[in-house]
Backbone as CSV, one residue per row, in Angstrom:
resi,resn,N_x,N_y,N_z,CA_x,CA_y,CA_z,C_x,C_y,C_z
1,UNK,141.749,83.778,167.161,142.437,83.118,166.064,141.512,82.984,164.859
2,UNK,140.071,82.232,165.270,139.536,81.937,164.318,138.923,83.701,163.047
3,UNK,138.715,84.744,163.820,138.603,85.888,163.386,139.923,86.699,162.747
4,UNK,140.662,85.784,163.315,141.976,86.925,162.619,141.957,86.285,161.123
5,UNK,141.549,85.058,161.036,141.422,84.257,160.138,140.459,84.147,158.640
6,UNK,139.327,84.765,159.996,137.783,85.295,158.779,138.528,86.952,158.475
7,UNK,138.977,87.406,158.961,139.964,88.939,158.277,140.297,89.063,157.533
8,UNK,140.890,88.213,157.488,142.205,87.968,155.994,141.989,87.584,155.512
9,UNK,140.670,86.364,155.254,140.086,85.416,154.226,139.009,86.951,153.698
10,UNK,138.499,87.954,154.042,137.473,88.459,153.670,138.731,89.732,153.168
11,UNK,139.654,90.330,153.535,140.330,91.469,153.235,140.961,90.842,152.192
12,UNK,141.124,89.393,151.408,141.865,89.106,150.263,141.032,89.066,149.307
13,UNK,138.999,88.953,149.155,137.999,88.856,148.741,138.072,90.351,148.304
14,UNK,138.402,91.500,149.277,137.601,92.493,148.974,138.929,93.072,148.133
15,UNK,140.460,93.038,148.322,141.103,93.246,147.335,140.976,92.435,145.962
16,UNK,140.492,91.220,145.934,140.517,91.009,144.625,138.884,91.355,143.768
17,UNK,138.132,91.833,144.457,137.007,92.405,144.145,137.566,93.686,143.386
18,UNK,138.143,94.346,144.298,138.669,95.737,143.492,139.214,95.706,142.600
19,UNK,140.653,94.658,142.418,140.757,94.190,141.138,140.113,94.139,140.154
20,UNK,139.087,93.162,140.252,138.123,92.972,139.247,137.376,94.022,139.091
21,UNK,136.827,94.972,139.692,136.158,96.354,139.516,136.783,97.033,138.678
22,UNK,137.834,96.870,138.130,138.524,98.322,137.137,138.098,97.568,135.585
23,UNK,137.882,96.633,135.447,137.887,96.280,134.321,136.573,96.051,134.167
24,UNK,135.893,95.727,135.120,134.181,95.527,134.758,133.626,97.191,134.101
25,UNK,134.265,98.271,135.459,133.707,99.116,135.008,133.908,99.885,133.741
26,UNK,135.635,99.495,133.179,136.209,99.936,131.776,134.760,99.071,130.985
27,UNK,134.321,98.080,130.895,133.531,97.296,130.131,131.966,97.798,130.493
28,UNK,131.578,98.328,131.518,130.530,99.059,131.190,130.621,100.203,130.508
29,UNK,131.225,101.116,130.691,131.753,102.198,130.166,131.408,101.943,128.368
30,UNK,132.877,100.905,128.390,132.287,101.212,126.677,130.957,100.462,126.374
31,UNK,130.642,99.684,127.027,128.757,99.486,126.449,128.230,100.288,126.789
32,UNK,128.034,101.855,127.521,127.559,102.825,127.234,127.729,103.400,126.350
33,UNK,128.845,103.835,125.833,129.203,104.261,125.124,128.586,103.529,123.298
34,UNK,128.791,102.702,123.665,128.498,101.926,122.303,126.953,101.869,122.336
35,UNK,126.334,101.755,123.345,124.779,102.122,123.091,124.624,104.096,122.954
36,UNK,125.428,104.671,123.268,125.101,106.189,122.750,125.180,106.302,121.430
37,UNK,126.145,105.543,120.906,126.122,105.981,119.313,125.824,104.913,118.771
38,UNK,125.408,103.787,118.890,124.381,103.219,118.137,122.743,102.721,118.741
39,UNK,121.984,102.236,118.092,120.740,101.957,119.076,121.161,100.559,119.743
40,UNK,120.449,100.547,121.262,121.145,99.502,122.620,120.129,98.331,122.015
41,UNK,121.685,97.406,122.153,121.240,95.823,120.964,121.118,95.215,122.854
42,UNK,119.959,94.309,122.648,119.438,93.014,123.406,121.025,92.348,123.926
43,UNK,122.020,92.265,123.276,123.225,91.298,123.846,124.243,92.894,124.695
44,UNK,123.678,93.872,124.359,124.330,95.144,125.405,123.944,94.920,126.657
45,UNK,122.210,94.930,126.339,121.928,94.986,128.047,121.529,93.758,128.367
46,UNK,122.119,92.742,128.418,122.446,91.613,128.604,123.727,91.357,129.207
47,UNK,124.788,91.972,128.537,126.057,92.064,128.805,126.430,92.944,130.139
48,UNK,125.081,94.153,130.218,125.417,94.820,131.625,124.806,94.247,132.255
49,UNK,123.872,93.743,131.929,123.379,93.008,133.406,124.150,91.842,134.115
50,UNK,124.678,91.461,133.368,125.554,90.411,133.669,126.941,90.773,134.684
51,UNK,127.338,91.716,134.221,128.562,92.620,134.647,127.955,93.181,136.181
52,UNK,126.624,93.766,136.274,125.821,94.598,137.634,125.676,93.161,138.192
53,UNK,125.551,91.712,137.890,124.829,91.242,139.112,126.425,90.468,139.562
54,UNK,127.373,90.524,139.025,128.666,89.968,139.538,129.401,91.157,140.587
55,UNK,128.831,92.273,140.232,129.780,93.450,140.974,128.513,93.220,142.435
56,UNK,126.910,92.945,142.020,126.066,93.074,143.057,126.664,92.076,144.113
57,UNK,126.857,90.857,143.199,127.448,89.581,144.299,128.316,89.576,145.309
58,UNK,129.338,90.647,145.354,130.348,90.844,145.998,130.729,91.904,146.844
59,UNK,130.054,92.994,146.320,130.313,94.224,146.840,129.896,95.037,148.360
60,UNK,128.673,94.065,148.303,127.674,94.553,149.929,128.674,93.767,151.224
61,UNK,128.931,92.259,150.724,129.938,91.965,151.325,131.141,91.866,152.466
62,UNK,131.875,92.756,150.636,133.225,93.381,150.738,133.531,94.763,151.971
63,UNK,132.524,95.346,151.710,131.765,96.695,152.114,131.380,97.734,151.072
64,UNK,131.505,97.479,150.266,130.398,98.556,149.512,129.306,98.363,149.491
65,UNK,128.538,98.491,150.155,127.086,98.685,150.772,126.214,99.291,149.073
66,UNK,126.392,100.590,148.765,125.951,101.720,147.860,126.271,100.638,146.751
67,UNK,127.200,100.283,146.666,127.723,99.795,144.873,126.785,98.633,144.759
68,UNK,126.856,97.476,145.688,126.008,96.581,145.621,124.535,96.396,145.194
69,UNK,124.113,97.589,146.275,122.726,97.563,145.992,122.446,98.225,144.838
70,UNK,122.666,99.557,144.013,122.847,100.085,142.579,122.933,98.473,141.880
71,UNK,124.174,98.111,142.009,124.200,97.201,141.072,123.172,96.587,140.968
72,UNK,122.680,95.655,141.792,122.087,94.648,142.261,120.253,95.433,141.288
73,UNK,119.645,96.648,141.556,118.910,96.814,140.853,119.143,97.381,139.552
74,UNK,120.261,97.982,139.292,120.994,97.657,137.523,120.731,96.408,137.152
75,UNK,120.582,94.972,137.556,120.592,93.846,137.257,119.583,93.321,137.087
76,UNK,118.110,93.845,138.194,116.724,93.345,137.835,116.216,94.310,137.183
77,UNK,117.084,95.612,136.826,116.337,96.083,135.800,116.635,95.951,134.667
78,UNK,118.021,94.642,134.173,117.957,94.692,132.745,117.304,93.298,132.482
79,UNK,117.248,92.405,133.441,116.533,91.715,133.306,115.261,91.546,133.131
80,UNK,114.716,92.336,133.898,113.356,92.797,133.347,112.816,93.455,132.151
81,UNK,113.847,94.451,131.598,114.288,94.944,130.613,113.969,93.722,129.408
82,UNK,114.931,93.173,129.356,114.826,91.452,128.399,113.628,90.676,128.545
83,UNK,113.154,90.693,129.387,111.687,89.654,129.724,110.673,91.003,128.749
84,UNK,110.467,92.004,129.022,109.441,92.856,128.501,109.863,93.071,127.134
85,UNK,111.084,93.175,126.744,111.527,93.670,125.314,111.900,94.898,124.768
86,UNK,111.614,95.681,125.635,111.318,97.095,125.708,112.923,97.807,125.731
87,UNK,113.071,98.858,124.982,114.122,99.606,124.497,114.759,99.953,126.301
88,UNK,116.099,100.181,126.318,117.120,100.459,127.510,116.249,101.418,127.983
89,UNK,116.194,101.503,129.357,115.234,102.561,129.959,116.165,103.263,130.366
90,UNK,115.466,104.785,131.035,116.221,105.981,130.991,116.893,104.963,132.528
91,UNK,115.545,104.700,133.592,116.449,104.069,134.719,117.541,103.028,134.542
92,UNK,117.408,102.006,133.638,118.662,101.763,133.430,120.212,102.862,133.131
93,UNK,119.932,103.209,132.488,120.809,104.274,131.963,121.433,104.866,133.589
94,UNK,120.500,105.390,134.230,120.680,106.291,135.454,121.693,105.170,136.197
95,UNK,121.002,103.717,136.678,121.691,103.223,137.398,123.181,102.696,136.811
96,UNK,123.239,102.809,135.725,124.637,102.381,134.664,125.822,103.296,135.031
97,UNK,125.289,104.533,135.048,125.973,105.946,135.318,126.688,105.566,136.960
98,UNK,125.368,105.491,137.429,125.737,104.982,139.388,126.603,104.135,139.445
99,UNK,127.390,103.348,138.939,127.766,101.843,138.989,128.623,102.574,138.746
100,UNK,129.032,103.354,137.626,130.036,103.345,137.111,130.888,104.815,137.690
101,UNK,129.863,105.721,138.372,130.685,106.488,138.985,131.078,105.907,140.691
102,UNK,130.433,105.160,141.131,130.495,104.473,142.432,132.160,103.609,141.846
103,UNK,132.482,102.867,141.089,132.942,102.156,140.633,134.405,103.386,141.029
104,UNK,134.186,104.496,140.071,135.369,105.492,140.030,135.825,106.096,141.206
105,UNK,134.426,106.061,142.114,135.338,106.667,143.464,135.547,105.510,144.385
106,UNK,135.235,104.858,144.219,136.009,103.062,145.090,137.502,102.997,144.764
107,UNK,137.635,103.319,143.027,139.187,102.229,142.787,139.829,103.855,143.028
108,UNK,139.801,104.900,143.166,140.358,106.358,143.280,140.597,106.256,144.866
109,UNK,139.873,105.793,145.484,140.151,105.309,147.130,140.975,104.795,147.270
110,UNK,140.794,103.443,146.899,141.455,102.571,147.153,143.260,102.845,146.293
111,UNK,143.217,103.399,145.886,144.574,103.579,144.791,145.151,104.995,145.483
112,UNK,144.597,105.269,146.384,145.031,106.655,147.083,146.320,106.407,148.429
């Protein structure tokens, strides 16, 4: 009983996780985008990091194992990023890409 219980309390977590995944990743997306064509402002990668450590929070979880952990160092690396001052690194960039293609084949799954 008590497991059929932790099931459904965790399978309503991981659908509304996915939920929330289509729009985080529409919102990384265009802060990539908006850091390609202009130079990446301090409140960009601020804004992704913020976005990587909410998708990190949930995702290992849920079961996305891969998305979590990407995220999760998308997140100490923009934070670290902000503490040093130092222009968007290429690894940021790389793990932004990861998030966001991990992101595309999760909700393409799940919508299948």
């Amino acid at each position: 009983m008590m497991d059929a219980i932790l099931s459904e309390g965790l399978a309503r977590v991981r659908r509304r996780f996915v939920e929330e995944l289509g729009p985080r990743r529409d919102r990384l997306v265009m802060l990539r985008e908006e850091g390609e064509q202009t130079k990446w402002a301090q409140e960009q990668v601020t804004s992704i990091g913020r976005i990587a450590h909410k998708i990190a929070g949930t995702a290992a979880t849920v079961g996305f194992e891969k998305l979590g952990a990407i995220a999760a160092e998308l997140d100490d690396l923009t934070t670290r990023e902000m503490t040093d001052g130092d222009m968007l690194s290429i690894e940021i960039v790389r793990r932004l890409e990861n998030v966001i293609a991990l992101s595309d084949h999760i909700l393409a799954e799940q919508n299948s």
